[in-house]
C-alpha angles and dihedrals in degrees: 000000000000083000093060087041090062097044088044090054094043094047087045093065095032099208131085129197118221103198127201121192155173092232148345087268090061095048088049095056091041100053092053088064091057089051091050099053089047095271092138089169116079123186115189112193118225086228079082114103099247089003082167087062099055095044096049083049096050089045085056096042103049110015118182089346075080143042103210110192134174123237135195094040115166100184162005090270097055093037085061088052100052083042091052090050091050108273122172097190142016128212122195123187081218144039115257114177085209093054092046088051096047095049083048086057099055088036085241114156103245118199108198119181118251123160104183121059089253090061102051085043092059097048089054097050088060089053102271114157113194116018125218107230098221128226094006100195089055084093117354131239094300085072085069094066096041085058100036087059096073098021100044090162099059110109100208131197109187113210119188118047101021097124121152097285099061109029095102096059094050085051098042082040090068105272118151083202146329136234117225122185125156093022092061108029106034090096079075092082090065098050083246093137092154086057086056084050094050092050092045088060101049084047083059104042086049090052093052097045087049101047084049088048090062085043096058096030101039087239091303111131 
């Protein structure tokens, strides 16, 4: 149950930040100004010096006011790790059957990233439930709807290119939810975390009046 709990909350706000930093320290802090600005899905990237520490700090801090997740995790190895830290969900920029099979196991949701229907189609057949288009940019939000012709059943978070001018199409276009790293967490570099907080809440502002305007419009544009 706690599986479908995770996947309900991040679908419910509809954006994940994907946070790079220095140290543990920074993506703590970081990830407080998401939080603050309405973020509640954290992904700390294992490209982050003691990922597992902040991870396992954020878990204590926020509890289930918070799905803290890990992110650039290569493989099984490192998955356990981020599990073991307290991870509730893990995000891959590829596809690894062990990892797939690990996260199965702790009935903890994995992202890997795919970007061709095969595969998308190979990740769900190993039980993945949402799948990180990856990178995102590569071909823009039209490409939701090309793939979600033939696979209507894939649920897609794109990762890489989603900024404030184009989330909406990727959300009207069918996304359960997007990633969004460096367009939302770069005013770190200058110490201006109210300016992360600021920008968390406009992601999130854009999400909601997109997902009403498909309410309101049946998808059509």
């Amino acid at each position: 149950m706690k599986k479908i709990q995770v996947l309900q909350k991040i679908a419910a706000t509809g954006v994940v930040a994907v946070i790079r930093a220095d140290s543990a320290e920074e993506a703590v802090q970081i990830s407080h100004a998401c939080i603050s600005g309405g973020i509640t899905s954290i992904e700390i990237t294992f490209t982050t010096p003691n990922a597992d520490i902040a991870i396992s700090e954020l878990v204590k801090v926020y509890g289930d006011q918070a799905c803290i997740g890990a992110g650039t995790v290569l493989d099984a190895v490192t998955a356990r790790i981020a599990i073991m830290a307290g991870a509730e969900f893990v995000v891959s920029p590829g596809f690894d059957e062990d990892t797939a099979k690990l996260c199965n196991l702790y009935q903890i949701p994995f992202m890997p990233g795919c970007l061709t229907i095969t595969e998308m189609k190979k990740a769900m057949e190993h039980g993945v439930d949402v799948v990180k288009l990856f990178p995102g940019n590569a071909f823009g939000p039209d490409y939701i709807k090309a793939v979600k012709a033939p696979l209507p059943q894939v649920n897609i978070m794109p990762t890489g290119g989603v900024d404030l001018g184009n989330i909406d199409q990727w959300i009207k276009n069918g996304c359960v939810a997007v990633g969004i790293g460096g367009n939302l967490v770069s005013p770190a570099k200058n110490n201006d975390f109210a300016k992360i907080t600021e920008l968390a809440k406009q992601y999130v502002q854009k999400v909601e009046e997109a997902r009403q305007h498909k309410l309101t419009t049946g998808g059509v544009k």
